[in-house]
PLY file of the C-alpha trace (Angstrom):
ply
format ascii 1.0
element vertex 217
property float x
property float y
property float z
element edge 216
property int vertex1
property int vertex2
end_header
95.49 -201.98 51.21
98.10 -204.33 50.99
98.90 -204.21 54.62
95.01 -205.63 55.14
94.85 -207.85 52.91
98.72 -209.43 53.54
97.74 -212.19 56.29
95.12 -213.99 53.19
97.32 -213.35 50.11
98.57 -216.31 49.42
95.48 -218.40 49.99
93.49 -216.05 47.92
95.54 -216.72 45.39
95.67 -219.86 45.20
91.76 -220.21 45.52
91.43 -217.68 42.82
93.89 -219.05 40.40
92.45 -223.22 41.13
96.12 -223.54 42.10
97.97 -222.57 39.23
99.80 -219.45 39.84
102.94 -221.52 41.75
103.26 -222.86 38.44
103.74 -219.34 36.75
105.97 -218.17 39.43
108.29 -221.43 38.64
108.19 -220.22 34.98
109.01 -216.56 35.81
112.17 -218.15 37.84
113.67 -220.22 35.04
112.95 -217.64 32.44
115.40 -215.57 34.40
118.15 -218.04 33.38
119.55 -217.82 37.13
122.16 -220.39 37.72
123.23 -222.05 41.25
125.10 -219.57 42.68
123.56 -216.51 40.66
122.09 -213.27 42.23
118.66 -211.80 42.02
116.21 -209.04 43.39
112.78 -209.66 43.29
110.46 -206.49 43.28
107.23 -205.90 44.88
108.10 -209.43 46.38
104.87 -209.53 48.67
105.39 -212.90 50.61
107.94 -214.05 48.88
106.38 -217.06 47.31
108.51 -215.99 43.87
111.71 -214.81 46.08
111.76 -218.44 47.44
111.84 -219.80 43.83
114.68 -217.99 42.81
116.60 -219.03 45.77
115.98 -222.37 44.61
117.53 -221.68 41.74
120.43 -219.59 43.41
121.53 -222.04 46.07
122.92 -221.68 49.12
126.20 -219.52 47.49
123.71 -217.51 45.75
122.32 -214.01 46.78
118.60 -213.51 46.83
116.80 -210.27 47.48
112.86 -209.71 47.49
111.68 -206.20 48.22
108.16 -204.88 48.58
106.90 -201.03 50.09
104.16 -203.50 52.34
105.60 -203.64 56.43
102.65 -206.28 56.68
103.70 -208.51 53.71
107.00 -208.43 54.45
106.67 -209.80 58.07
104.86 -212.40 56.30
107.74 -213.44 53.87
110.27 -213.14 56.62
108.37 -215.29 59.05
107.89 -218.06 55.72
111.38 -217.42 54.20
113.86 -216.70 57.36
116.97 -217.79 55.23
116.09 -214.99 52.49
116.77 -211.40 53.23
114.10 -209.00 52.31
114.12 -205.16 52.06
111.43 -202.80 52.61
111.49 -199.95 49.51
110.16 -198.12 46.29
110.21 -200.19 43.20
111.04 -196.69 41.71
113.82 -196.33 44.04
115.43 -199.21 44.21
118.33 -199.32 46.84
120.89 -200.92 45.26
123.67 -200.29 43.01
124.03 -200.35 39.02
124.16 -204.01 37.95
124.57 -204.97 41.89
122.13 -208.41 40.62
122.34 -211.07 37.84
118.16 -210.75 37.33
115.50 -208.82 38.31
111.85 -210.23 38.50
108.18 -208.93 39.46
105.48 -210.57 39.84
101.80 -208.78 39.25
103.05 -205.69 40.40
103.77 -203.86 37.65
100.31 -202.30 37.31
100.72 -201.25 40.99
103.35 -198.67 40.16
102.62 -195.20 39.55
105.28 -195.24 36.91
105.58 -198.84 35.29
108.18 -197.61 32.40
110.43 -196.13 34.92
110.21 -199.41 37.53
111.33 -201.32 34.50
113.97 -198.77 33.85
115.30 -199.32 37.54
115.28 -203.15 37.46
117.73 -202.75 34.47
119.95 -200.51 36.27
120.49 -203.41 39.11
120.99 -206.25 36.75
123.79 -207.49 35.20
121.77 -210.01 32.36
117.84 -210.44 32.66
114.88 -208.88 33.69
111.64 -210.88 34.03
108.04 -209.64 34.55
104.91 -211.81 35.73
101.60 -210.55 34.96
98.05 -210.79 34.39
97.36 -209.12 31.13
94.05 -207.41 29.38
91.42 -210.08 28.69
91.66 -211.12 24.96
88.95 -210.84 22.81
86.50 -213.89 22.20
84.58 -216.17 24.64
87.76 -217.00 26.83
88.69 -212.76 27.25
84.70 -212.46 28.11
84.52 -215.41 30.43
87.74 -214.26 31.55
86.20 -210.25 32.15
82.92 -211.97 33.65
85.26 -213.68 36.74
87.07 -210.70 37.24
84.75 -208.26 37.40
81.72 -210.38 39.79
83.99 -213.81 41.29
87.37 -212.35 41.81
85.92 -209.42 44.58
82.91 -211.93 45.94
85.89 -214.71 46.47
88.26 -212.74 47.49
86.46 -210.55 49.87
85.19 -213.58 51.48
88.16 -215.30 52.20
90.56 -211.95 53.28
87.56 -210.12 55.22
88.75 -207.13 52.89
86.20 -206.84 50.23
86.84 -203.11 49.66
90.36 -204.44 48.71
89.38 -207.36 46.36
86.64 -204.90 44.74
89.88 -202.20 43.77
91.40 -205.31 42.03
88.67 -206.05 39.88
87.68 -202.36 39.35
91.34 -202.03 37.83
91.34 -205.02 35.03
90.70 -202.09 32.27
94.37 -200.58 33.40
95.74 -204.16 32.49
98.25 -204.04 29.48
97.99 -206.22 26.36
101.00 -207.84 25.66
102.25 -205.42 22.95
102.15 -203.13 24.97
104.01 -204.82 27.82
106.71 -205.19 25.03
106.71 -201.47 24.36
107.40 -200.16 27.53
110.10 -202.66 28.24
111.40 -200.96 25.22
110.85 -197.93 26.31
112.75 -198.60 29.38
115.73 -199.71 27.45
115.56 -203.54 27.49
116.72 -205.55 24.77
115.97 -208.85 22.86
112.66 -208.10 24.50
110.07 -211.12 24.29
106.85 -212.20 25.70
105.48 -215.93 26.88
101.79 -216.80 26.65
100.01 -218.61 29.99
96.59 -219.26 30.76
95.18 -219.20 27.83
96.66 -215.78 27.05
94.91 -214.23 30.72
98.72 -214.21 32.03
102.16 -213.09 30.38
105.81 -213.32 31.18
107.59 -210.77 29.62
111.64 -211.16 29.25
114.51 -208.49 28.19
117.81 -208.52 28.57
120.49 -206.08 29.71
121.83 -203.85 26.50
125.58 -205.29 25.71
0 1
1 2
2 3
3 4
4 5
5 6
6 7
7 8
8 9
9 10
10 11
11 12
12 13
13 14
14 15
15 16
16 17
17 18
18 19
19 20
20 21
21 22
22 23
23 24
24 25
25 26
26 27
27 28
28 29
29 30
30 31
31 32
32 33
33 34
34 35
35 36
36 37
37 38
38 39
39 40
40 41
41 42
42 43
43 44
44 45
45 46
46 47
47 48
48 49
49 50
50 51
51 52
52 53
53 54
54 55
55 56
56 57
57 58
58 59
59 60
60 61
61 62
62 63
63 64
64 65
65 66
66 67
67 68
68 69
69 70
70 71
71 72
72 73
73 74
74 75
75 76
76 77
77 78
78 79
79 80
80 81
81 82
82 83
83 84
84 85
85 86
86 87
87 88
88 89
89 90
90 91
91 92
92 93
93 94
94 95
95 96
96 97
97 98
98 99
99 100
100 101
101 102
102 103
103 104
104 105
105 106
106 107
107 108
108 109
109 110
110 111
111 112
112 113
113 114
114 115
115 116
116 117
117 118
118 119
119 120
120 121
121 122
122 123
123 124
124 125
125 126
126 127
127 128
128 129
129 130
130 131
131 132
132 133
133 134
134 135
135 136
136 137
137 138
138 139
139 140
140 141
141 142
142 143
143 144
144 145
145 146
146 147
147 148
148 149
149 150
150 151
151 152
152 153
153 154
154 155
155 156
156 157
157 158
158 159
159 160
160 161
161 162
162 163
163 164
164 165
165 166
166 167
167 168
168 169
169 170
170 171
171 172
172 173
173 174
174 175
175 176
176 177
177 178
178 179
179 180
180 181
181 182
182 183
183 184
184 185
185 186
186 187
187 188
188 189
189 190
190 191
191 192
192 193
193 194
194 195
195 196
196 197
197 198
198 199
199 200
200 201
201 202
202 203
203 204
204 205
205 206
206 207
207 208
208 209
209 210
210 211
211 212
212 213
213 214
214 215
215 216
């Protein structure tokens, strides 16, 4: 699915968010606390559009990694990113050594894994400090969470079919917003997968989350 839909990712997204999720990927970079010439792996990287900020960060002496299981979105963030090397691999296997990376970030892909406590247990294992999640979170309750349900659930596949010519794809989206976490339990399982000084950041009017742990001392 992601192989189909790679080639209109970005623009989706940036349609479907009104522009605002580059924003959210800065603020996923500098919550990592990556410093010019830092290290860090980003997981289920897709294009690289969050890769690219944390070589920002990094510099040129840093060492920036994005890996994602999609051949199709890779070629993509290769072709857009050519100074940034990027790995195809399982975000449950990742192919790197124990604390091989200062940080660790992902970016709404969390939900994608089969096993999201054990991911988060494996970007741990690579870092040396930080690990950093992005992601859309269950639609709160009120008029926002509703409003927020309503465009997910009748915009977000009629948009984003349109635009990728992959409606099939933008419909599986939308059918899955019941499997998004709320934030406590975001914070749980990054207990549960042995973070520490584990703590969550509010965006969108509470639609989007950035949750934050730290490497055990």
């Amino acid at each position: 699915m992601f192989d189909r839909i790679a080639r209109r990712y970005d623009l989706v997204n940036t349609v479907l968010s009104g522009g605002t999720d580059a924003g959210w990927r800065r603020r996923a970079a500098r919550a990592t606390g990556l410093v010019a010439g830092g290290s860090a792996l980003d997981v289920a990287c897709g294009s690289g559009k969050l890769t690219a900020e944390l070589a920002r960060l990094a510099g040129p002496e840093g060492k920036v990694v994005g890996l994602d299981f999609s051949p199709e979105m890779l070629a993509i963030a290769r072709r857009e990113h050519p100074a940034i090397e990027f790995v195809e691999g399982d975000a449950l296997r990742l192919p790197f050594e124990d604390s091989e990376f200062d940080v660790a970030t992902i970016a709404f892909g969390l939900r994608n894994l089969s096993n999201p406590v054990a991911g988060l247990s494996e970007m741990l294992r690579v870092v040396r400090k930080r690990a950093v999640v992005l992601e859309f979170v269950r639609p709160p309750q009120g008029p926002i969470g509703g409003a927020y349900r309503l465009y997910l659930k009748t915009l977000l596949p009629a948009i984003g079919g349109a635009i990728s010519g992959q409606p099939s794809a933008y419909q599986y989206l939308s059918d899955t917003v019941d499997s998004y976490r709320t934030p406590d339990e975001l914070r749980a399982m990054a207990a549960a997968a042995g973070w520490a000084r584990v703590r969550y950041e509010r965006l969108a009017m509470g639609t989007v989350g950035i949750l934050i742990g730290d490497r055990p001392s």
